[in-house]
C-alpha positions as CSV (number, residue, x, y, z in Angstrom):
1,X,-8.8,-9.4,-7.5
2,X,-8.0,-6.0,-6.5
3,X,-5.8,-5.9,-9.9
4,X,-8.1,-7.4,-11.9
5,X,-10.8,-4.5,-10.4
6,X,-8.5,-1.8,-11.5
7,X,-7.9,-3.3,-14.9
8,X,-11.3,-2.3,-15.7
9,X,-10.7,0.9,-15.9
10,X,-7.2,1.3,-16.6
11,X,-4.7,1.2,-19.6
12,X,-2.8,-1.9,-17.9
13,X,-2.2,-3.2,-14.5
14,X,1.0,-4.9,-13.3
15,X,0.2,-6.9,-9.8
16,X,3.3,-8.1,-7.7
17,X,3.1,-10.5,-5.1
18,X,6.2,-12.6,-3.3
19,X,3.9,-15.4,-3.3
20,X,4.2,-17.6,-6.0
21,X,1.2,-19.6,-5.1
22,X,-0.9,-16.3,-5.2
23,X,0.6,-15.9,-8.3
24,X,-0.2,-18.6,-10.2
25,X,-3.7,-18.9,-8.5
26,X,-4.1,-14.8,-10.4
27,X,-2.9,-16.1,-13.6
28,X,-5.5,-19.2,-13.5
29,X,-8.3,-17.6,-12.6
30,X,-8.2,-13.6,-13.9
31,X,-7.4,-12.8,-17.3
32,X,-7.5,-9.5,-18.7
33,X,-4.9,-8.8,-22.0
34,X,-3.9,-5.4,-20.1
35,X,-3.4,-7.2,-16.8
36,X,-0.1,-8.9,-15.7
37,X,1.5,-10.6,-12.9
38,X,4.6,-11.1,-11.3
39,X,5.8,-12.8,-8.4
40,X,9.1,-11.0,-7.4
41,X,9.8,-9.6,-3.4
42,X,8.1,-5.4,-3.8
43,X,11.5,-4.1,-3.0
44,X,13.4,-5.5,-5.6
45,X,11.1,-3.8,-8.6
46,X,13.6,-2.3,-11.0
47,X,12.4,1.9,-10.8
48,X,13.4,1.9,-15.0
49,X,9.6,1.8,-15.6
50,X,7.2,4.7,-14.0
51,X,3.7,4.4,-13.3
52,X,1.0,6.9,-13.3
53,X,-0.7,5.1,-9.9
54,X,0.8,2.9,-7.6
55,X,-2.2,1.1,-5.3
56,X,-0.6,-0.8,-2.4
57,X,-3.1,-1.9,-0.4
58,X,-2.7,-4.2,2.9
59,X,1.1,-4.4,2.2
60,X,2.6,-2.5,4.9
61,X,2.1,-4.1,7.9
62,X,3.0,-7.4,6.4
63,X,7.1,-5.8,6.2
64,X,9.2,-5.4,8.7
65,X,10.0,-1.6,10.1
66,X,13.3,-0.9,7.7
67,X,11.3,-2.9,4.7
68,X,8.1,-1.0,5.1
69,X,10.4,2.2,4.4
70,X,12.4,0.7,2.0
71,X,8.6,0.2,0.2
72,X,7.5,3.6,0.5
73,X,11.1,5.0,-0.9
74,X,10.2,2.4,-3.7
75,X,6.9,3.3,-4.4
76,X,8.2,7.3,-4.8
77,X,10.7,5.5,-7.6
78,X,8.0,3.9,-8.8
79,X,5.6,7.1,-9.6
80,X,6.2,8.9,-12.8
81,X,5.2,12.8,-12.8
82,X,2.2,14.2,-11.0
83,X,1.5,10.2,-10.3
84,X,-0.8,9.3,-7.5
85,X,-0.3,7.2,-4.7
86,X,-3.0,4.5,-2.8
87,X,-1.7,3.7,0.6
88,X,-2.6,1.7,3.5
89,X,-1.4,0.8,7.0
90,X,-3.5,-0.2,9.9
91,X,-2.6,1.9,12.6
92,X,-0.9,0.4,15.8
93,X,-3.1,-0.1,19.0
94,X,-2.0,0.6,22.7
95,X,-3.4,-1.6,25.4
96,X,-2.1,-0.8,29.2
97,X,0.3,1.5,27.2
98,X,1.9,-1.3,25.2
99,X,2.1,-1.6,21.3
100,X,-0.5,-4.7,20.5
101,X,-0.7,-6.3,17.2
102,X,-4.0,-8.7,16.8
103,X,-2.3,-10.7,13.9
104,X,-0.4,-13.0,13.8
105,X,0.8,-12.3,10.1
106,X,1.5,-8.3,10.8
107,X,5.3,-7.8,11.3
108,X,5.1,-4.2,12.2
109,X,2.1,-1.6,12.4
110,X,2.4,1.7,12.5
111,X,1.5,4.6,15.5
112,X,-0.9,6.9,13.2
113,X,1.9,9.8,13.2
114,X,4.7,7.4,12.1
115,X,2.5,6.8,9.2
116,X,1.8,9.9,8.1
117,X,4.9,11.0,9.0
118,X,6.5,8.6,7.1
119,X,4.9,9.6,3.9
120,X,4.8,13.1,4.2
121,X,8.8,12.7,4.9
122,X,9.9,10.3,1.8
123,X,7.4,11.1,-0.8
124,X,6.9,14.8,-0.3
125,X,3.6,14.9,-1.4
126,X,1.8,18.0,-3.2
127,X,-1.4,16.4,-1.9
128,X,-2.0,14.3,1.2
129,X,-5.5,13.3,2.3
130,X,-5.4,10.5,4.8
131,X,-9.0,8.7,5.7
132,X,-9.8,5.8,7.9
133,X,-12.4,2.5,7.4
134,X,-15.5,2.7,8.9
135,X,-17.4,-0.3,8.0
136,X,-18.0,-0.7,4.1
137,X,-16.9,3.1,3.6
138,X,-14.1,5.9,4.2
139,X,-14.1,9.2,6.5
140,X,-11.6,11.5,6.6
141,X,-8.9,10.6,9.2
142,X,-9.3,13.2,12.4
143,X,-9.0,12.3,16.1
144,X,-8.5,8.3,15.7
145,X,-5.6,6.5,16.7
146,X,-6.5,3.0,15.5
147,X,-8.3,1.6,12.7
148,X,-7.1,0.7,9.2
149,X,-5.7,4.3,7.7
150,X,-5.4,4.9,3.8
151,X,-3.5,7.7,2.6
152,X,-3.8,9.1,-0.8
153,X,-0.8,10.9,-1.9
154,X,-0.1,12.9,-5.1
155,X,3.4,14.2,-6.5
């Protein structure tokens, strides 16, 4: 849907998911001539094509640790010049100082600073602005340690 949302606007859209099911459900029910998808595992895009944005949205947290950095390396392959970069990660919880992860489906969350740190360290942004969910909107990212965190990055 989300692709299919951004095809709107845009010149063409390529969605990936690993799930073939999801895949063949996209194809079935959206279609849109500058819209395509592909079901094929995120980190084994070839880099030989460049795109102006890359929007991963809810992605993150469903890799393991060294995946979810093998991603965001991809993703910086992925960008061509002065490309931009959607981002999200919710941001790991602590309860009685221990790391707890509410579902079942996450693999690994981040700590906010991992996060940030993280991007800041493999993209090497020009522009960073980092916000956090708040209902049905966005607010700049300050003081919170948990929530669902987006980053928007630009090269």
């Amino acid at each position: 849907y989300g692709s299919y949302m951004l095809s709107k606007k845009s010149k063409s859209v390529v969605g990936v998911d690993i799930s073939a099911s999801a895949i063949v459900h996209a194809k079935k029910k959206i279609k849109s001539k500058n819209l395509k998808f592909y079901q094929k595992n995120i980190n084994k895009i070839p880099t030989n094509r460049k795109f102006d944005l890359v929007v991963s949205l809810e992605t993150l947290e469903h890799l393991e640790k060294k995946d979810a950095i093998e991603w965001i390396k991809k993703c910086k392959s992925l960008l061509a010049k002065n490309a931009i970069l959607i981002i999200s990660s919710p941001m790991l919880r602590i309860r009685n100082n221990k790391p707890f992860i509410t579902n079942p489906h996450h693999l690994h969350e981040m700590r906010k600073n991992e996060f940030i740190g993280n991007l800041k360290n493999i993209i090497k942004p020009k522009f960073l602005s980092v916000y956090v969910q708040s209902e049905d909107s966005f607010k700049p990212l300050t003081n919170e340690v948990s929530g669902l965190g987006y980053a928007v990055l630009k090269l």
